[in-house]
Backbone as CSV, one residue per row, in Angstrom:
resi,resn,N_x,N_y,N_z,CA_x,CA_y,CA_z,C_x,C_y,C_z
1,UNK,6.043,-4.359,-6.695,6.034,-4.212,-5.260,7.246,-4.933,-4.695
2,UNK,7.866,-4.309,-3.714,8.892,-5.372,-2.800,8.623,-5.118,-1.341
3,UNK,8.943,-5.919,-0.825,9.222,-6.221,0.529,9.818,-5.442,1.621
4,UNK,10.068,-4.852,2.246,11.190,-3.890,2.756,11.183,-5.521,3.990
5,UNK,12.850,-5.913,4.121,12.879,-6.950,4.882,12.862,-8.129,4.185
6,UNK,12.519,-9.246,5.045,11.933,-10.536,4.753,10.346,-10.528,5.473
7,UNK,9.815,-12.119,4.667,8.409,-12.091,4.435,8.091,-12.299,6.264
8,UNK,6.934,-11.986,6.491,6.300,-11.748,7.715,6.232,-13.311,8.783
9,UNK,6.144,-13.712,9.748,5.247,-14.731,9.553,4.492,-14.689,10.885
10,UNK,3.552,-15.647,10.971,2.362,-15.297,11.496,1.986,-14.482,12.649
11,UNK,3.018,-14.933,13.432,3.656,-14.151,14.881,4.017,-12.844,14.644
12,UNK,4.947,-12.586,13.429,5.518,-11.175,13.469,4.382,-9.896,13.518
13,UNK,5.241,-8.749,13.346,4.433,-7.618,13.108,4.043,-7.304,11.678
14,UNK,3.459,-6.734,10.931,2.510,-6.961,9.623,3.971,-6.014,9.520
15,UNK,4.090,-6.487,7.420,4.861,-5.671,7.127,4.772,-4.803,6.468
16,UNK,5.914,-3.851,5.891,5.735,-2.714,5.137,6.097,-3.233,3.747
17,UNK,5.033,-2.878,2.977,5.596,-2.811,1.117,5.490,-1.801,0.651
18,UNK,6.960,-1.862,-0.310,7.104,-0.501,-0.856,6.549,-0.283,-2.683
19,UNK,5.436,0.570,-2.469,4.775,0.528,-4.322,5.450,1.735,-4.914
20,UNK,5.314,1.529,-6.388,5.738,2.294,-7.561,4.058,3.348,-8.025
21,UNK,4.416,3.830,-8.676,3.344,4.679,-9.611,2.801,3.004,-10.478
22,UNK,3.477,2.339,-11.267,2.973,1.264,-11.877,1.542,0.333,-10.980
23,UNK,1.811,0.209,-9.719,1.201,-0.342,-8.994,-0.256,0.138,-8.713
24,UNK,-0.254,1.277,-8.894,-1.653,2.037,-8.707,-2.776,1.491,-9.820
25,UNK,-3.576,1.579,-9.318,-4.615,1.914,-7.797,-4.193,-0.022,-7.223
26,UNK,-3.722,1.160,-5.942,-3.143,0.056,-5.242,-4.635,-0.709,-3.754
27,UNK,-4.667,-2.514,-4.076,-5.108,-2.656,-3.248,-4.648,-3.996,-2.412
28,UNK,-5.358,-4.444,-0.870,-4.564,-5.221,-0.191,-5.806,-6.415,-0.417
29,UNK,-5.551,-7.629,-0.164,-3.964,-8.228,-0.325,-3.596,-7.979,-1.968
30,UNK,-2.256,-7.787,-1.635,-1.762,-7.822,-3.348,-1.016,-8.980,-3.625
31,UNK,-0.907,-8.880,-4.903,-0.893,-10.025,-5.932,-0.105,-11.499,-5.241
32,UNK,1.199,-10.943,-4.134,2.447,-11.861,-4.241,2.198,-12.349,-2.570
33,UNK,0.780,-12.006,-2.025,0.773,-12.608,-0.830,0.114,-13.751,-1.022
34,UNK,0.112,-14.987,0.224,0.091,-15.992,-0.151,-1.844,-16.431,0.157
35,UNK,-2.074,-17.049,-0.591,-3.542,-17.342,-0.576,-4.670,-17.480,0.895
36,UNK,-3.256,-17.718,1.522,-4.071,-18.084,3.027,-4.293,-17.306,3.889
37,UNK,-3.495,-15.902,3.469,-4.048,-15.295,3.842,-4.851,-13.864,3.508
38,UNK,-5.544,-14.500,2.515,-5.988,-13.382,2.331,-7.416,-13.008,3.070
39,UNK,-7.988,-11.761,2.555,-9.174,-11.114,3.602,-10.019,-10.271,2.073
40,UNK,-10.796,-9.979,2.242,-11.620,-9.050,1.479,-10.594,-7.712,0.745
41,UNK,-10.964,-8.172,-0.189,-9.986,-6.807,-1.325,-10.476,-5.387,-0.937
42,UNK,-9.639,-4.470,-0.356,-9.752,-3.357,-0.408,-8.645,-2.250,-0.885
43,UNK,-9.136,-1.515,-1.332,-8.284,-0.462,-2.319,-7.984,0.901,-1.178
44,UNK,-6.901,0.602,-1.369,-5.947,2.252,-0.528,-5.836,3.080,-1.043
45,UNK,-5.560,4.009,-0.791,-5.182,5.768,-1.299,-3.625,6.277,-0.427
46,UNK,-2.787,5.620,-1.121,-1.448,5.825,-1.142,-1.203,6.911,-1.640
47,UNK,-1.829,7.768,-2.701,-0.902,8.874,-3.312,-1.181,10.273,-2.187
48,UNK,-2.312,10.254,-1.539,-2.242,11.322,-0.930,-1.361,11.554,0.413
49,UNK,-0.679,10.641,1.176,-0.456,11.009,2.309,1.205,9.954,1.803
50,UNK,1.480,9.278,0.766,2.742,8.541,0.553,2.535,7.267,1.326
51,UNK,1.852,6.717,2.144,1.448,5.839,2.616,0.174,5.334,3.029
52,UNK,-0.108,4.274,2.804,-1.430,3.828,3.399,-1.286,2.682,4.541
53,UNK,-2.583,2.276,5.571,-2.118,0.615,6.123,-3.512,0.549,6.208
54,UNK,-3.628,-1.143,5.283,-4.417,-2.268,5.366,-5.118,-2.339,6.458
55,UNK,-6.477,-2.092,6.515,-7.145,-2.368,7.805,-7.854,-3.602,8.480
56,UNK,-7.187,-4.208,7.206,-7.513,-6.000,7.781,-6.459,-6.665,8.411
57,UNK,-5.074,-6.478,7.605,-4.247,-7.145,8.337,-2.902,-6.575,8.715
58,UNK,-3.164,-4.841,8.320,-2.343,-3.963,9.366,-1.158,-3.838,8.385
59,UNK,-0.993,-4.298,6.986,0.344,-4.270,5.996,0.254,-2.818,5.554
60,UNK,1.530,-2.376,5.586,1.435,-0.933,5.477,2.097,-0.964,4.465
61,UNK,1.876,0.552,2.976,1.919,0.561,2.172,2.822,1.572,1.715
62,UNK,3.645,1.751,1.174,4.551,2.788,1.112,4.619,3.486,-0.445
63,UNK,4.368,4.758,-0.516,4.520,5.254,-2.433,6.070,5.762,-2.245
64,UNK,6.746,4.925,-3.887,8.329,5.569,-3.330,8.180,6.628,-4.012
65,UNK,9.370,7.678,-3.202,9.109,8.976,-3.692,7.924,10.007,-2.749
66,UNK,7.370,9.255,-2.159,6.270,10.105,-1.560,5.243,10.498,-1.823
67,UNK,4.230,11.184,-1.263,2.750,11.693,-1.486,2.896,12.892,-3.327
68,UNK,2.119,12.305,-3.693,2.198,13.205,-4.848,0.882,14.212,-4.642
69,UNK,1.651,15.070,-5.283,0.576,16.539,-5.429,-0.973,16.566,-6.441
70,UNK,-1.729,17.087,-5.744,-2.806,16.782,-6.794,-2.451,17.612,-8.121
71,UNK,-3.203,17.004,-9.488,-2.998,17.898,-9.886,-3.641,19.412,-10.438
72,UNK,-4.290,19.259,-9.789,-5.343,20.697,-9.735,-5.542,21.349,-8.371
73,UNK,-5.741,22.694,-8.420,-6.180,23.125,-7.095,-7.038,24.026,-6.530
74,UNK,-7.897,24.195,-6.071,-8.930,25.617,-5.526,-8.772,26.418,-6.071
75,UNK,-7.649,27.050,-6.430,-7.283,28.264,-7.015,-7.596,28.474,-8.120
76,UNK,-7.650,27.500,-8.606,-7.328,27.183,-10.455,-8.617,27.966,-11.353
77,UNK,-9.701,28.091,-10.315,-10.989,28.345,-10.854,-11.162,29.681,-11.602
């Protein structure tokens, strides 16, 4: 995960991190935020829309590369 920017602080506006495919199943807070603030672990769904945001503390989540395609579809049947 990185940062887009520098780190937030308390005043600012929540920030954006940018995840890899490695990162999945991606959830907030992740690993490199700092203990104090964290909130209840919840897991996002980044691959469908290329982004997700944290509904605790508003950190928005970015897949690089973008929303990936499922890989199956209605049709397939």
């Amino acid at each position: 995960m990185s940062e887009a920017g520098t780190a937030p602080s308390a005043a600012s506006a929540p920030s954006v991190v940018e995840v890899t495919a490695k990162d999945l199943p991606l959830y907030c807070p992740n690993p490199s935020m700092p203990l104090w603030s964290s909130h209840p672990r919840v897991f996002l769904d980044v691959e469908a829309e290329g982004e997700a945001l944290c509904p605790y503390c508003g950190t928005r989540y970015r897949l690089a590369g973008g929303a990936r395609k499922a890989a199956h579809s209605a049709s397939a049947r």
